[in-house]
Steps between C-alpha positions, in 0.01 A plus 500: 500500500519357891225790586285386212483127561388576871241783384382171238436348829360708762207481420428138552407337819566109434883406561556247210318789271778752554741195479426416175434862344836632679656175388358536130655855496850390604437207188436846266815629647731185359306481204558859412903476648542199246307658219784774510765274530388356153451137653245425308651508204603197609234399783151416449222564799293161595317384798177570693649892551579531145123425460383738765707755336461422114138384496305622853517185678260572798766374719817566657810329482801478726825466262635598166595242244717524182578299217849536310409518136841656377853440696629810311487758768396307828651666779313470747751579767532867349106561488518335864725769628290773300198427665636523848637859366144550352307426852734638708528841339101477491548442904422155528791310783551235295715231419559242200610128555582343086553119479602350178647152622209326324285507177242694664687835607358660826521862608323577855432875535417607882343813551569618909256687678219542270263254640563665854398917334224330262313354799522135490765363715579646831862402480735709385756272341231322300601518134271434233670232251446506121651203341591523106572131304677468146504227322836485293361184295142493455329267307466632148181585281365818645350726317597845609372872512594810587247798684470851683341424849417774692458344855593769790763621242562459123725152402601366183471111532578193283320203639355166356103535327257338671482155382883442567440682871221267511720213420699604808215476710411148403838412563495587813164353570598136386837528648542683803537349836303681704108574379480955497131622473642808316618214219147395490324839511729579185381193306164635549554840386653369184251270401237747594559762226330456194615356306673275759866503478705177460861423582750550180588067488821537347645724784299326774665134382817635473488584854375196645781308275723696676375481873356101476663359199442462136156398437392425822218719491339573225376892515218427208333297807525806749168483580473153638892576692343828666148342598681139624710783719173643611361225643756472771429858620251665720346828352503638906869465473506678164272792589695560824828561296369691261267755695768681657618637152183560338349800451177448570576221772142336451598396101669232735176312527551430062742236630236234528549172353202562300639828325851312471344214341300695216790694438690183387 
């Protein structure tokens, strides 16, 4: 498996271009670890990678992110020590840091090496970092699924349908900190397909109940709560963040506050 994620990249001249294909591959490689462990039995698949990988999102992402839907059977710590088996036995150097002091559990997976034989760092003791979140209390009213993806190998993946992944997004969009163009290049991928696609409300208000209190924000008005948080931002910002994981870099220049606008 090592030899075929740096054949996947050999081939390609641009450094963050074999980053985020070799990086990708090494997401297909959890994936397909925790898909044998039977985690998602109890797991569901959400964020911008479960898009790229679910529904062809023309972007890539950096980390995987999980939803508990089903305490029966979470053991993370056992699927954690798998997966190191899994990559090292496919001759990845790797190593697996899990942290479950908080809601959010954290597992950091650092691959040694590989960006040193792939081409893109010159220094040997670079590792390339993969960082995996699960939520062990998510907000609830996802609606979930369950599909064969067959993205550099085959998976079996439950993850949340599109309106409740949208939901996600718009979460993040009214309440994160920090503004992420990839954020905003998602919002217009959504709301580009036809017919446009529209956040599931119930899951979307249980989530900012739980992150900004009861009623605070209504999600029925996410519209005005996205575009208000629009109007602070500069698109330059936006398309700078995002063009690094694109996959045709120029799709960056769809970040205008014109397109972002129209969308809403």
């Amino acid at each position: 498996m090592k030899e075929v994620s740096l054949a996947l990249v050999r081939e390609f001249q641009d450094p963050a271009q074999k980053m985020n294909l070799l990086r990708e591959y090494l997401q297909a490689c959890v994936l397909r670890s925790l898909h044998e462990s039977e985690a998602f039995l109890c797991l569901s698949f959400v964020g911008g990678t479960a898009l790229r990988f679910l529904y062809d999102l023309p972007r890539f992402s950096e980390g995987l992110d999980f939803s508990v839907e089903n305490h029966r059977g979470y053991e993370p710590k056992k699927w954690m020590e798998k997966l190191t088996r899994d990559m090292s036995l496919a001759g990845f150097d790797v190593a697996v840091r899990w942290n479950d002091r908080k809601t959010v559990h954290v597992a950091w997976m650092r691959v040694g090496g590989i960006l040193k034989e792939a081409g893109i760092s010159n220094m040997v003791e670079q590792k390339l970092s993969i960082k995996l979140e699960v939520d062990t209390r998510p907000p609830e009213g996802a609606i979930l699924e369950k599909r064969l993806v067959n993205r550099h190998m085959l998976l079996s993946l439950q993850h949340h349908d599109l309106p409740s992944l949208m939901a996600g997004k718009v979460h993040a969009l009214v309440t994160r900190g920090y503004p992420k163009g990839r954020d905003w290049y998602d919002l217009v991928w959504y709301r580009a397909k036809r017919p446009p696609i529209t956040p599931n409300l119930t899951l979307l208000q249980n989530a900012l109940d739980q992150t900004e209190g009861e009623g605070a924000i209504r999600a029925d008005n996410w519209r005005s709560q996205v575009r208000a948080r629009l109007e602070s931002l500069s698109d330059e910002d936006l398309r700078r963040d995002a063009a690094a994981f694109l996959e045709r870099r120029q799709d960056a220049e769809l970040l205008s506050m014109e397109n972002l606008r129209s969308v809403l």
